[in-house]
N, C-alpha and C positions, 0 to 999 in steps of 0.2 A: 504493500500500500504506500508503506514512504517515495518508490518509484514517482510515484505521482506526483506529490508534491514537491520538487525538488526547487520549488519557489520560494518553499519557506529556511531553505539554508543558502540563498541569493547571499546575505550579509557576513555569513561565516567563509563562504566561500572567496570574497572577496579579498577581506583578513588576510585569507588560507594564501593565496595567490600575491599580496604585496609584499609575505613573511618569503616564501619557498621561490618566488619569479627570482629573487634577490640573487638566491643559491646560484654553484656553476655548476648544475645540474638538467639534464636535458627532461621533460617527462616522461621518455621512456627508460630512462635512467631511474626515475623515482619509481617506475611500475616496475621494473628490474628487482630495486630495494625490496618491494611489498615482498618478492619470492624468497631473497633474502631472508630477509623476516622472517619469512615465516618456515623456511627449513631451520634457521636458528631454534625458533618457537618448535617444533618438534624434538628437537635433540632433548629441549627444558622438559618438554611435558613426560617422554619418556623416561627424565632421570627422574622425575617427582618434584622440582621445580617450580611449581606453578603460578607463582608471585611474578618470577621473573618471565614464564609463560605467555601471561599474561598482558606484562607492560611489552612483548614483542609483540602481541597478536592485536592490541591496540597499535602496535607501530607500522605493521600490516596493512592494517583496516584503513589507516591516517593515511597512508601514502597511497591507498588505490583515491581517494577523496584530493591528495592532492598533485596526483599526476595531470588530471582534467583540468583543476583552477589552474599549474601556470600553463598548459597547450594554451586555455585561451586567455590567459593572461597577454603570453608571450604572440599571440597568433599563430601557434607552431600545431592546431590542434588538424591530425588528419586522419584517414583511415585505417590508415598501417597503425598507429598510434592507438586509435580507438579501439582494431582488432587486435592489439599485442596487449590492451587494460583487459579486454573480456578474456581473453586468456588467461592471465594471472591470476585475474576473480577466481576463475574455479580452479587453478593451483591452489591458491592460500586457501581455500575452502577443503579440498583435498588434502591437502596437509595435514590439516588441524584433525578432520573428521581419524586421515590414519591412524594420528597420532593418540585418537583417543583409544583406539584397539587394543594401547601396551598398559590401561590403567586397568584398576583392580575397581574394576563400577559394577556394580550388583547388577541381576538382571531386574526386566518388569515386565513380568507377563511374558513377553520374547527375550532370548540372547539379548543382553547391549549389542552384541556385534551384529544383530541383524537391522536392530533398531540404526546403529550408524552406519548399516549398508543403504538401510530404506531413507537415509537421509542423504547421503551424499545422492542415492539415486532420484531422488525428489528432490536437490538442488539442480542436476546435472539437465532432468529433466524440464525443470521450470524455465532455464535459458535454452535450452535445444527447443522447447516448444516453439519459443518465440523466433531463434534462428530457423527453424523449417517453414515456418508459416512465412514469412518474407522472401525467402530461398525458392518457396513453390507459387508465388505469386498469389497468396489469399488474400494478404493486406499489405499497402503501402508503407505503412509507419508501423513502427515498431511496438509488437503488441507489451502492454504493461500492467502492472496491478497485478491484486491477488491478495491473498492472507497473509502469506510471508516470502517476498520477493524480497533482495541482498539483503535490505538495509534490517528487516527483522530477523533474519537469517544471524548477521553477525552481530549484533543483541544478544539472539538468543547465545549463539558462541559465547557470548563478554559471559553471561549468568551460569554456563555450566564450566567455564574455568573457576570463576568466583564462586560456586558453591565447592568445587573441588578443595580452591585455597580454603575455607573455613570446614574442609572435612565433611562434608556431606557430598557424598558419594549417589547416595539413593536420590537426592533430588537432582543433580547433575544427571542422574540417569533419567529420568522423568521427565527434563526438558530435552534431551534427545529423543525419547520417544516422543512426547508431542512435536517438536522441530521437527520430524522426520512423517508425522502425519498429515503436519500442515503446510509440507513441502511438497508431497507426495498432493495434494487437494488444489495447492495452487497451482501445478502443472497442468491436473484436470481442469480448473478455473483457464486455464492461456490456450490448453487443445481445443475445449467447449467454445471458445470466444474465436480463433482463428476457423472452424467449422462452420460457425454462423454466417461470416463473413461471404 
């Protein structure tokens, strides 16, 4: 849903873009970093880590937000560029979800590791929907929305590191299993919406 609105962080993003345009950094160079990050952020999560986990997988998150502000800070913003961000997205997404296969997370109801297969496949899903629907000519503009498209996605990421660091296991698994229900619903939500069309 945040997809939609990306009017209401116009003000942050600007900030974002006067702070990092500064940098001698190109933005595919900061979309480089996020992977960075976030194979860092793996190493953390498997040693048990997860403070430090955590300030990488914010450093992850921060840099897929601020490759875009300086492209068009800089006017440097193009396709190659756009298609090297959507890539990374779902690296650092992938990372993070691997990475959660090496903890000791209780099950609920299903394996955690099915529950983090059904989500990484329910994120993989919710962007390929919207890449095929384009790719096959059903709609012009790029379909969007849903229950939990990135910006809830890495949210929910932020609360099941944060339950991990305060020791709760069980609810960090909880928000995977919903994360991975309501991944899995908003892909249906983006094939239903590209079907219509």
């Amino acid at each position: 849903m945040l997809d939609l609105h990306r009017n209401w962080f116009g003000g942050i993003e600007n900030k974002t873009a006067n702070v990092f345009a500064a940098l001698p950094f190109t933005p595919n160079q900061y979309t480089s970093l996020s992977i960075a990050s976030a194979l860092a952020m793996l190493y953390l999560i498997i040693a048990g880590h997860y403070v430090a986990a955590l300030a990488l997988f914010v450093a992850a998150a921060g840099l897929d937000f601020v490759d875009g502000a300086v492209a068009r800070k800089r006017g440097l913003a193009t396709k190659r560029g756009a298609y090297w961000d959507t890539i990374a997205d779902r690296y650092v997404e992938a990372i993070l979800l691997f990475g959660l296969l090496f903890c000791q997370l209780p099950d609920f109801y299903l394996p955690v590791a099915a529950w983090i297969f059904l989500a990484l496949f329910g994120s993989t899903m919710t962007t390929y929907a919207k890449a095929a629907a384009k790719e096959k000519g059903l709609c012009d503009a790029e379909l969007k929305g849903g229950l939990m498209s990135r910006g809830e996605r890495l949210a929910a990421y932020f609360l099941i590191l944060a339950a991990m660091i305060w020791g709760n296991y069980y609810l960090a698994a909880v928000i995977i299993a919903v994360s991975a229900m309501l991944a899995n619903i908003t892909a249906g939500q983006r094939i239903s919406a590209a079907l219509r069309r």
